[in-house]
C-alpha positions as CSV (number, residue, x, y, z in Angstrom):
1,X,8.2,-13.4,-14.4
2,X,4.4,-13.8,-14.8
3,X,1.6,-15.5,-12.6
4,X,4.2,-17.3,-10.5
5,X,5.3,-13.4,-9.3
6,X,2.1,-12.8,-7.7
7,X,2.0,-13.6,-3.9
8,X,-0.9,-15.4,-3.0
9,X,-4.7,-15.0,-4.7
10,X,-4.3,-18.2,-5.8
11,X,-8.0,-18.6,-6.8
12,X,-8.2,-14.8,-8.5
13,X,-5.3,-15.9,-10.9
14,X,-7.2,-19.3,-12.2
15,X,-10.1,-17.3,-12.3
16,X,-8.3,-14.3,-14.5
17,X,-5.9,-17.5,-16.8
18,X,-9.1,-19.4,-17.5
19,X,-10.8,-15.8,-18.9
20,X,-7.8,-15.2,-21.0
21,X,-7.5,-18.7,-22.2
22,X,-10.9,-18.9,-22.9
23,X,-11.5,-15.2,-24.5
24,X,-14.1,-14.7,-22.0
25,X,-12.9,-11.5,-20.1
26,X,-15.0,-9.0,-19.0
27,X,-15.2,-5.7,-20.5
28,X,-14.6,-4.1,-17.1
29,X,-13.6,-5.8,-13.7
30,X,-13.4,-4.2,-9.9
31,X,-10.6,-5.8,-7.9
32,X,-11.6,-5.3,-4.7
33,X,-9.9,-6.6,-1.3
34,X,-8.2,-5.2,1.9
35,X,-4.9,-2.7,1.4
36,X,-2.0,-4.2,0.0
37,X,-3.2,-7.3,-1.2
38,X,-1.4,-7.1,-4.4
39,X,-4.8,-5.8,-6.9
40,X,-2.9,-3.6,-9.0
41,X,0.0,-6.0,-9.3
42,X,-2.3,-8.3,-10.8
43,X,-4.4,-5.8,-12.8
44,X,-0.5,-4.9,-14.3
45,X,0.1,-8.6,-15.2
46,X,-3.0,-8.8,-16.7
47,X,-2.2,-6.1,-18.9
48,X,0.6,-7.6,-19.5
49,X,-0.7,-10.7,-20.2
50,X,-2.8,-9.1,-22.9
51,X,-0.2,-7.0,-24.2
52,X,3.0,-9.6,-24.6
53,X,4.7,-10.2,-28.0
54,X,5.0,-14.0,-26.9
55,X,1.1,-13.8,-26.4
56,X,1.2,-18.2,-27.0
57,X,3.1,-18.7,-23.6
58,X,1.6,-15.6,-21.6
59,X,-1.6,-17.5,-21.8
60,X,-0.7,-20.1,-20.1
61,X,1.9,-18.7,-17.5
62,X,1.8,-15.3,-18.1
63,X,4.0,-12.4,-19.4
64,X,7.3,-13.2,-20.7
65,X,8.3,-9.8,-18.5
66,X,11.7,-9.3,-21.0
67,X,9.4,-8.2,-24.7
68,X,9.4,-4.7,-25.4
69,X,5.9,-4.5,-24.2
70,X,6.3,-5.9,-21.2
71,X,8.9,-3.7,-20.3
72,X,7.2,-0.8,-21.4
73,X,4.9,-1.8,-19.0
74,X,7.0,-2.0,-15.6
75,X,8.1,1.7,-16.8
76,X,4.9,3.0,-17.1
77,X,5.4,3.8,-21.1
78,X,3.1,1.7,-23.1
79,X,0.9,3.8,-25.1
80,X,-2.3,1.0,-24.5
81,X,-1.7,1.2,-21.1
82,X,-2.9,4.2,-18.9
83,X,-2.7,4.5,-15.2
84,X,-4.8,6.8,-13.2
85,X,-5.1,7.9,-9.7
86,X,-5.8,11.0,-8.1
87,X,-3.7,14.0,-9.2
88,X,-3.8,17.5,-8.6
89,X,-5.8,20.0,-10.6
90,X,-2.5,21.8,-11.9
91,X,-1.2,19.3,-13.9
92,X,-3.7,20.2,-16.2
93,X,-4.0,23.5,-15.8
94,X,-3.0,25.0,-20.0
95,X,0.4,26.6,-20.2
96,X,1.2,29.4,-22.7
97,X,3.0,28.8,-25.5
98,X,4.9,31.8,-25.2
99,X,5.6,31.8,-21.8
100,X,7.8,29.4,-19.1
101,X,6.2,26.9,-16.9
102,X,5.1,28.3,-14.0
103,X,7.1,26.7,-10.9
104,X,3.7,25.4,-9.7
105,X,3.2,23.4,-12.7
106,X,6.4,22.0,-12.5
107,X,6.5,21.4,-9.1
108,X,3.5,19.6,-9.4
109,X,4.8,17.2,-12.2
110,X,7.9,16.2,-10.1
111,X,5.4,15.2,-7.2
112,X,3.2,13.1,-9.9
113,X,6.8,11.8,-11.1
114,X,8.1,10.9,-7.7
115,X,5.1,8.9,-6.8
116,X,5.5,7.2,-10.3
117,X,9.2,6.1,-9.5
118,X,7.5,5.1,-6.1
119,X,5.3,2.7,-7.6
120,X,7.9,1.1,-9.4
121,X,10.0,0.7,-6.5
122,X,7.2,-0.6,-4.4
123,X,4.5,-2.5,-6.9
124,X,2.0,-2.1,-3.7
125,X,2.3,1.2,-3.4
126,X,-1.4,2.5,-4.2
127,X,-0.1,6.6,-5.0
128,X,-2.1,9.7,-4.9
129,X,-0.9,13.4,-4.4
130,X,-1.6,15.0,-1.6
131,X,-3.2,18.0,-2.7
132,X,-5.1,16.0,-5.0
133,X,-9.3,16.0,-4.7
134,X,-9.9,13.1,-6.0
135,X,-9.9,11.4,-9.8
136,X,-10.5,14.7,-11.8
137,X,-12.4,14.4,-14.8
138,X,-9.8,15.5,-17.2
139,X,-8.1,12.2,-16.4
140,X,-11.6,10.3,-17.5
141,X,-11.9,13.1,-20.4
142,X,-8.6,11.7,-21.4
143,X,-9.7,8.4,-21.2
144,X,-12.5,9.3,-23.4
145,X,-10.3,10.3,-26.2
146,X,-7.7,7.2,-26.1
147,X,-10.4,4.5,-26.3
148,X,-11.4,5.6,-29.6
149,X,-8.4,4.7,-31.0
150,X,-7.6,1.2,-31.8
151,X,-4.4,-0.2,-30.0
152,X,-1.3,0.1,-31.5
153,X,-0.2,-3.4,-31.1
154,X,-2.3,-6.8,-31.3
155,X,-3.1,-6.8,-27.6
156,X,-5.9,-4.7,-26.0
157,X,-5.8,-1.4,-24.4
158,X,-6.2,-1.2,-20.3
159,X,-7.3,1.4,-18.3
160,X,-6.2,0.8,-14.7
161,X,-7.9,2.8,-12.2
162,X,-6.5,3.2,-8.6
163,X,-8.7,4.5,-5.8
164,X,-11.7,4.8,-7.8
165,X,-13.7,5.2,-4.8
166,X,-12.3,9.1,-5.0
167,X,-13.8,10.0,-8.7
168,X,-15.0,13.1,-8.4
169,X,-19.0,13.4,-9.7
170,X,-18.8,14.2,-12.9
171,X,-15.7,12.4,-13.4
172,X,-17.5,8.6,-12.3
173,X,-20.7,10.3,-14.8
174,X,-18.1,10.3,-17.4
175,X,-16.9,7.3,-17.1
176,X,-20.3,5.5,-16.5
177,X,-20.9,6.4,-19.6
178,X,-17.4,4.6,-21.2
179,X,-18.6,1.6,-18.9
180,X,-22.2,1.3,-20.8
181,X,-21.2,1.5,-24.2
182,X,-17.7,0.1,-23.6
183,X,-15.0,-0.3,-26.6
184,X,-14.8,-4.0,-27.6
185,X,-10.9,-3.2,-27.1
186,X,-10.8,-1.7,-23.9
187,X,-10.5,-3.5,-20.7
188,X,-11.7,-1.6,-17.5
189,X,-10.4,-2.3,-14.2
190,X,-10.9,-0.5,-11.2
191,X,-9.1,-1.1,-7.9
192,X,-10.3,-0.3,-4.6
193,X,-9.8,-1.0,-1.0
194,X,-13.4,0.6,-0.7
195,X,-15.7,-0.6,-3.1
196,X,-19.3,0.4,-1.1
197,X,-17.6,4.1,-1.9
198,X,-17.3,3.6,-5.6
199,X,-20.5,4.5,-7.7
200,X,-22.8,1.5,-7.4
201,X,-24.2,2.4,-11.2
202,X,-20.3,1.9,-11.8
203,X,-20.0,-0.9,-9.4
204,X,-23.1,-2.9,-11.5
205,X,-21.2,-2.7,-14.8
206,X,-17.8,-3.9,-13.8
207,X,-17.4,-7.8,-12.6
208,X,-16.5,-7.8,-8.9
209,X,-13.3,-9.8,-8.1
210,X,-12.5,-10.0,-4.2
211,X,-9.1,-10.1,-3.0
212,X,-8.4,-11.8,0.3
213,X,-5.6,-10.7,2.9
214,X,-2.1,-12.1,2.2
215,X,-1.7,-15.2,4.8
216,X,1.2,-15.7,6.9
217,X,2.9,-18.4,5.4
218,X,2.6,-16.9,1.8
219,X,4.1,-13.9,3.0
220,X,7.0,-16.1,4.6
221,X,7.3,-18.3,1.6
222,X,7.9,-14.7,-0.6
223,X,10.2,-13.4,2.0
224,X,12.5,-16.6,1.7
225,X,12.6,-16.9,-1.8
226,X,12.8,-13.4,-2.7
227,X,15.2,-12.1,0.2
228,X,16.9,-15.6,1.4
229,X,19.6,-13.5,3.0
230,X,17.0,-12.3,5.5
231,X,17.5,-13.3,9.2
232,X,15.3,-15.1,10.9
233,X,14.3,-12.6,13.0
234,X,14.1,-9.8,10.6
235,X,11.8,-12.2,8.6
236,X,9.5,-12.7,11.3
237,X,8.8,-9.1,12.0
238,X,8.3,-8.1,8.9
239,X,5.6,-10.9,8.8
240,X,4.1,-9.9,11.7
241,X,4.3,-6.5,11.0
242,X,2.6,-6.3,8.0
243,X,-0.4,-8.2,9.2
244,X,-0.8,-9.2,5.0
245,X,-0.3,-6.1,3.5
246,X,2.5,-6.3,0.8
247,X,2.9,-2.8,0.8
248,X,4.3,-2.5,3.9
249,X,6.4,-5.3,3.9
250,X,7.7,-4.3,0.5
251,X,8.7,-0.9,1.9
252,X,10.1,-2.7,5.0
253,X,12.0,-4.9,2.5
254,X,13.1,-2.0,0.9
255,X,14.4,0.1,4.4
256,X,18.0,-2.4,4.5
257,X,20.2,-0.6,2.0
258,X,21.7,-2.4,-0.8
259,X,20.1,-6.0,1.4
260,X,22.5,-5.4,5.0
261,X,20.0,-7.0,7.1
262,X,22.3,-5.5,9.6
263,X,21.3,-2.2,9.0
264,X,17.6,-2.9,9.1
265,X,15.6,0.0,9.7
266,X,12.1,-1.3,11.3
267,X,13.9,-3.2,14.1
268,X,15.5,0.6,14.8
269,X,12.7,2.1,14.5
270,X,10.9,-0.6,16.7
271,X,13.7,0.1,19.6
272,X,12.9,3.6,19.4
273,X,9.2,3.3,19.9
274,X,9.9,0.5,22.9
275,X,12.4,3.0,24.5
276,X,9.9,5.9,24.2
277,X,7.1,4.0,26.1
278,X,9.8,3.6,29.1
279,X,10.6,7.5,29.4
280,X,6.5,8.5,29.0
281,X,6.4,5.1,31.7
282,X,9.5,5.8,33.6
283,X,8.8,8.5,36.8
284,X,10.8,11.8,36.4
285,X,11.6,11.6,32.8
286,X,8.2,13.4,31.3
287,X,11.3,16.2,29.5
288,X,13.6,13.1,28.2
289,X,10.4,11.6,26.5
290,X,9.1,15.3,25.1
291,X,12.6,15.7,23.7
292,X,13.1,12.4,22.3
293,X,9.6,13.0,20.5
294,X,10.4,16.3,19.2
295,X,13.6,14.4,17.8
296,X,11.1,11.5,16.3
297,X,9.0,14.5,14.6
298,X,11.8,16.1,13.2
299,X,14.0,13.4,11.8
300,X,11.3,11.0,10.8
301,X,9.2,10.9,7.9
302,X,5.3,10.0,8.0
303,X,5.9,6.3,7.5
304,X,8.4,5.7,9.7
305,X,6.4,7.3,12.5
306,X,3.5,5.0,11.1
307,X,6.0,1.6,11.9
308,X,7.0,3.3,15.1
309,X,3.5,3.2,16.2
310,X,2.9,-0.2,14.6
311,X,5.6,-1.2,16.4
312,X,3.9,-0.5,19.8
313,X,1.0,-2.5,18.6
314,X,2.4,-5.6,18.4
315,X,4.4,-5.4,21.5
316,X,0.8,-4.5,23.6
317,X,-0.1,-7.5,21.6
318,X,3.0,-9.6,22.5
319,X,2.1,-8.0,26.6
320,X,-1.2,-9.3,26.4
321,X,-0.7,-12.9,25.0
322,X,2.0,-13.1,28.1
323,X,-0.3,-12.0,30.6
324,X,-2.9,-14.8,29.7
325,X,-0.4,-17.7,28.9
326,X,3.5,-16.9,30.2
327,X,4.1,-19.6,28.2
328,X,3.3,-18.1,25.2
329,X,5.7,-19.1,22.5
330,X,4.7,-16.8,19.3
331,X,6.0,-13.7,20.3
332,X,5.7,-10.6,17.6
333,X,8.8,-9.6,19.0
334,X,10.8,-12.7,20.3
335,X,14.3,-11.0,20.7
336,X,12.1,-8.9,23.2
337,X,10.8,-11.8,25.3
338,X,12.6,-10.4,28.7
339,X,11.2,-7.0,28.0
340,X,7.7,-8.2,27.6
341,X,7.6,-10.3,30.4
342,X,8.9,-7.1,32.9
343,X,6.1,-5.2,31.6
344,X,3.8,-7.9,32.1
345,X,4.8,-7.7,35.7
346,X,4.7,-3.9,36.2
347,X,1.3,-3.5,34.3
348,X,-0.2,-6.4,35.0
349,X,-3.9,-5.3,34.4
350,X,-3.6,-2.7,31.5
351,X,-7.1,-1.7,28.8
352,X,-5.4,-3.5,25.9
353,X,-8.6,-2.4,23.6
354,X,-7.8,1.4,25.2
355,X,-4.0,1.0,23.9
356,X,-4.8,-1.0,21.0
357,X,-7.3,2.1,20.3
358,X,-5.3,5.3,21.6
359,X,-2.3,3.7,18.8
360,X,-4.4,3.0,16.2
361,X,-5.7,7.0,16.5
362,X,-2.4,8.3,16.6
363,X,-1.9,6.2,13.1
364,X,-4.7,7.6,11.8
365,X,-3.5,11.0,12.8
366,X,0.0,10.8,11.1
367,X,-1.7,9.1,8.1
368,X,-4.2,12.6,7.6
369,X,-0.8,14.7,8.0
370,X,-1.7,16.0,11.5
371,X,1.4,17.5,13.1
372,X,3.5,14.6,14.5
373,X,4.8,16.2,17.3
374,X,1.2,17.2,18.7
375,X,-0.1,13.6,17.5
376,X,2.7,12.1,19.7
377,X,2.3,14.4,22.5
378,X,-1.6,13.2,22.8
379,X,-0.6,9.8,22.1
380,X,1.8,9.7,25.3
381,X,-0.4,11.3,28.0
382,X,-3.2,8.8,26.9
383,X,-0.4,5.7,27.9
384,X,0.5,8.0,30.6
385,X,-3.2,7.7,32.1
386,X,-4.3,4.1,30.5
387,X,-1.0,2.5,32.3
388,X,-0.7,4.4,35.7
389,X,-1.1,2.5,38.6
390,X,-3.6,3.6,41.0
């Protein structure tokens, strides 16, 4: 447990151990850094860090992860510690006393719920409900009223704020003015993938911390001592899949039930998407490839759509590197080698920024929530007409 648990930023954890060592943390901070970078796994060991009943080791390696605090923490119970992101409205709409909770209520606490047991499934996963408008105020009203209260234990109180960049108006004015007169027991820290979005007044008061992209080999080194029982293969898709975002490789990770890397879902998935581009490709099968995408839209959620897409990415990636060098050793997909060097030979010429673009749409697309099977329908007649031979 502790420092040693955080992939990568190795410069961001001196910086955050010297602080603590030296009693000289800020009274707000605003981890900032590309998507799945690991910010709010480091803003939760910091908390925990500051919060651990063997404080005299924590300093120096971090949390002992096994005290009651710290595992108050990974379950999202500590009283000093309060997560927020943005929520729906109608988790805070007021119930009467006399009467049930309405089913919309309640249905709206088991979303908040699910995305909580998410989160501790996946410590990259960055949650917020769909229906949700942003950071409401009531979450910073709330915040209001917990840092006047000392901290129940001898650590400090930490507010972690996710997504900041989506505070409603008079929620960031609320908070603006927590950040200028800030409790001496209190520690801020916002985390956002978009940090010109969040308030700049805000932005001024909290001390910026960058957070780079996770690098290849750190992502490998995690991967191998973490999940040893990983094949090589497996390993290096998931690598190259990711493109540094822990998130995704986390959830990727998390796709082989009970660890059967024979049963590993992305390289299905993968397969699926490589088989679809040869029936939209393939003359006379334009009704196999619109049924097999109505199957994809029916029996596959939003993020596996996402890595089917992805998927296509890095093989127009692996097409392109064969076209300039056939040589090319560092395939995305080397298992695929034979089927990248056919289409090589059948497209030789194709608009690799037109694919690369058309895919990263259709991403975008699923990502928003826009119907999959119309999302996938465009997607397919713009490879249709960026890879027909003339």
């Amino acid at each position: 447990m502790g420092w040693n648990t955080i992939i990568g930023q190795s410069l961001q954890k001196r910086i955050l151990q010297k602080a603590v060592a030296n009693d000289r943390l800020a009274h707000a901070y605003l981890f900032s850094g590309p998507e799945g970078t690991g910010k709010e796994s480091v803003a939760f060991e910091l908390a925990k860090v500051l919060n651990c009943e063997d404080r005299n080791t924590a300093e120096e390696s971090g949390s002992c992860g096994s005290c009651r605090s710290c595992r108050d923490i990974d379950a999202f119970m500590h009283q000093d510690i309060e997560y927020v992101f943005p929520v729906e409205s109608v988790l805070f709409d007021t119930v009467d006393p006399s009467k049930s909770e309405s089913k919309r209520i309640s249905d709206a606490k088991e979303r908040y719920h699910d995305l909580i047991e998410q989160k501790k499934l996946n410590p990259y996963f960055a949650p917020s409900m769909d229906r949700a408008m942003g950071i409401l105020t009531e979450q910073v009203i709330t915040l209001q009223q917990k840092a006047s209260f000392m901290p129940a234990g001898k650590g400090k109180k930490v507010f972690i704020l996710s997504q900041p960049e989506k505070m409603l108006a008079s929620a960031a004015n609320k908070l603006l003015k927590l950040l200028e007169e800030p409790p001496a027991h209190v520690l801020f820290i916002l985390v956002s993938s978009r940090p010109e979005n969040v308030l700049p007044t805000i932005r001024s008061r909290c001390q910026a911390l960058n957070f780079s992209r996770i690098t290849p080999s750190d992502l490998d080194r995690w991967l191998c001592e973490s999940h040893p029982d990983i094949q090589d293969h497996i390993r290096q898709f998931i690598i190259n899949f990711s493109r540094g975002n822990l998130r995704i490789a986390a959830d990727l990770v998390g796709s082989m039930a009970d660890g059967d890397t024979s049963a590993f879902e992305g390289l299905d998935i993968r397969d699926k998407a490589i088989e679809l581009l040869r029936k939209i490709l393939s003359p006379g099968k334009l009704a196999e490839a619109v049924t097999m995408m109505e199957n994809l839209s029916k029996n596959h959620g939003k993020q596996e759509l996402i890595t089917l897409l992805g998927s296509l990415l890095l093989f127009f990636q692996d097409i392109r590197h064969t076209t300039i060098d056939p040589d090319w050793q560092s395939l995305n997909n080397p298992d695929l080698s034979e089927t990248v060097n056919r289409f090589a030979q059948n497209f030789p010429d194709p608009d690799f920024f037109s694919l690369s673009t058309a895919t990263e749409e259709a991403i975008r697309a699923i990502q928003r929530n826009v119907n999959p099977m119309l999302t996938l329908s465009e997607y397919a007649i713009r490879l249709k007409r960026l890879l027909s031979r003339s």
